[in-house]
N, C-alpha and C positions, 0 to 999 in steps of 0.2 A: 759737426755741421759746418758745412762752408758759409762762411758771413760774407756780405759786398763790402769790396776794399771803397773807400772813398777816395774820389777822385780830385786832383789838382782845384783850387777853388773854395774848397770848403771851411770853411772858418776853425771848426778841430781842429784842423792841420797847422794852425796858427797862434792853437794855448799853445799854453805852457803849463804843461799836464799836472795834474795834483797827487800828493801821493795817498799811498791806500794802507789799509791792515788788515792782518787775518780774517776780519769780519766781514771783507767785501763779497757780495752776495755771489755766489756761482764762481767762487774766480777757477776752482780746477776746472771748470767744465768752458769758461773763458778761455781760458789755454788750450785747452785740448781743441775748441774748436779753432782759435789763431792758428793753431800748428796744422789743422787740416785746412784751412783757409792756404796757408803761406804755399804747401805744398801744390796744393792743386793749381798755385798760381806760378809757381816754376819759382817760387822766390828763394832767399837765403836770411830774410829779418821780416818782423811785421810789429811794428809797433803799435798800440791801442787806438790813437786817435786814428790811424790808417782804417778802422776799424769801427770810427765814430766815440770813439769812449776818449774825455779826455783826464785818462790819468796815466801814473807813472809805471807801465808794465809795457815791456818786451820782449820776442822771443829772436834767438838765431840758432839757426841751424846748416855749417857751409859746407853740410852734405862728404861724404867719402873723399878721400886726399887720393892722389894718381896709381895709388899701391893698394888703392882699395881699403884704406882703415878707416876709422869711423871717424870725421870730421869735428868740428867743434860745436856741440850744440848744447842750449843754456835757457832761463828763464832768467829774466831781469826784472826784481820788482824795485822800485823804488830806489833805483840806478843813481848812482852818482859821479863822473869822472873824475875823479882825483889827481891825476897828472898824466901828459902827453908829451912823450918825450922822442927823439931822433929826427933825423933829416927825413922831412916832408917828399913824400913820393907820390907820384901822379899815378892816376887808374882811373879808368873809364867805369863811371858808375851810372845808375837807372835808380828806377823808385814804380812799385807797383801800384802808389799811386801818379804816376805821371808816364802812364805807356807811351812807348815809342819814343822815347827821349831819353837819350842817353849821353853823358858829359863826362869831360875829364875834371878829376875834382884831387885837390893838392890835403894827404893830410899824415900827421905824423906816427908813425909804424908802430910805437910803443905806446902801452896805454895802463893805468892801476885802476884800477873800476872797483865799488862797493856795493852792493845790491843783497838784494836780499833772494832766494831762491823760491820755486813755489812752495816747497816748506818751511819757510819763513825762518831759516837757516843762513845769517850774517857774514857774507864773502868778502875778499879783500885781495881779487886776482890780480897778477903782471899778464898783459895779453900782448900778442906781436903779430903782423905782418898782415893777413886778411880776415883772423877772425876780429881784432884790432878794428880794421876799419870799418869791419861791419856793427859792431857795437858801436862806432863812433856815428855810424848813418843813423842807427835807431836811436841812437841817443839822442841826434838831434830833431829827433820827430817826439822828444817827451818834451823837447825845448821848446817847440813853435815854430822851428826852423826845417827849411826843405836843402837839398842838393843844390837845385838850382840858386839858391842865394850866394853861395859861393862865387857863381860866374861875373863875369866884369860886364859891365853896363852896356855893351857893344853886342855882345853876345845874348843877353837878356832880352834886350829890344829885337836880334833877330830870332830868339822864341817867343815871345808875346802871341805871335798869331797861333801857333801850334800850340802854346798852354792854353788859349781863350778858347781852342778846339775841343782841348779836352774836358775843361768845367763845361761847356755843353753837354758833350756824350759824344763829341761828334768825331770818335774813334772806337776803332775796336780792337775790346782787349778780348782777349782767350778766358777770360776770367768776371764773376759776377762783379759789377762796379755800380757805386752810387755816384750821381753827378751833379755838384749842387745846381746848375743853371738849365739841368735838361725840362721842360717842362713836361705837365702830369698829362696823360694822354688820358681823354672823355669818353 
C-alpha cells in the first residue's frame, strides 16, 4: 500500500526518531508498504518520519548500476553512523519530501553504519560512494535533520518562499503527499 509522503513543514520531520524492537506492531507490512511508497515515488531512500512515524527505521534502494546488476538495497532499523570518513564530494540531491527542490550538498564518500535488518539481524557495514550518501540522507531524517540545513544562509533565505509553497500543498508532486499547512477542505 502506498502511504503519503509528508511534506516540508511537518514537525516529524524535525524528531529525532526513537528506536524500536521486534515487537513494533506491523513493522514487515511497514516496510513492505515504504518500499511500495518509495517506488511509486521515483525515490532511492524513505525514511519513517517521511512517512509520519517518528522512529528509527529506513529503507534504500539505488536501483540497477549502468550494467544492469542489482543496485544496493537494505532495511535500516535502528541505524547508527559510526564513522565518515574521505574527502567530502558535492552531488546534487532532493528529498521526496521537499519536491522540486533540489541542492548541492557536501558529504563524505565513506561510511561504517550499525543497524539492525528487518530480521532483527546486527550489521556493521563499510559503505562507499552513492549507496553511502544515501544512507547518510536517511539517516539524517531519523536525526530531525533535512538536506536543506546543510545550505548557507543566503541560499535558504532564497528558498523560503518555495519551502513555505510546499508546507501549504501549493505544488505538485506526482506522488500521494501530506501537507502540514494545507487546510481541510468543507
Amino acid at each position: 500500500m502506498k502511504l503519503p509522503i509528508v511534506a516540508y513543514g511537518d514537525p516529524v520531520l524535525r524528531k529525532v526518531c526513537v528506536s524500536i524492537d521486534e515487537n513494533y506492531p506491523d513493522l514487515k507490512k511497514l516496510i513492505s508498504d515504504m518500499f511500495d511508497t518509495m517506488y511509486a515515488a521515483s525515490g532511492v531512500g524513505l525514511a519513517a518520519p517521511q512517512v509520519g512515524l517518528p522512529i528509527r527505521l529506513f529503507i534504500v534502494d539505488t536501483g540497477e548500476d549502468e550494467d544492469g546488476k542489482p543496485g544496493y538495497k537494505r532495511v535500516f532499523l535502528n541505524a547508527k553512523i559510526i564513522e565518515e570518513t574521505g574527502e567530502p564530494w558535492v552531488f546534487t540531491e532532493g528529498c521526496l519530501s521537499i519536491p522540486e527542490i533540489r541542492e548541492d550538498v557536501m558529504r563524505k564518500p565513506n561510511i561504517r553504519v550499525q543497524y539492525y535488518d528487518e530480521n532483527w539481524e546486527l550489521h556493521e557495514d563499510d559503505v562507499t560512494g552513492m549507496p553511502a550518501r544515501v544512507i547518510q540522507h536517511e539517516y539524517d531524517h531519523i536525526e530531525g535533520k533535512l538536506f536543506t540545513d546543510t545550505l548557507g544562509l543566503l541560499r535558504k533565505r532564497m528558498l523560503k518562499s518555495k519551502l513555505d509553497s510546499i508546507s501549504r500543498g501549493d505544488i505538485r508532486a506526482e506522488y500521494k503527499m501530506k501537507f502540514p499547512q494545507q487546510r481541510k477542505k468543507r
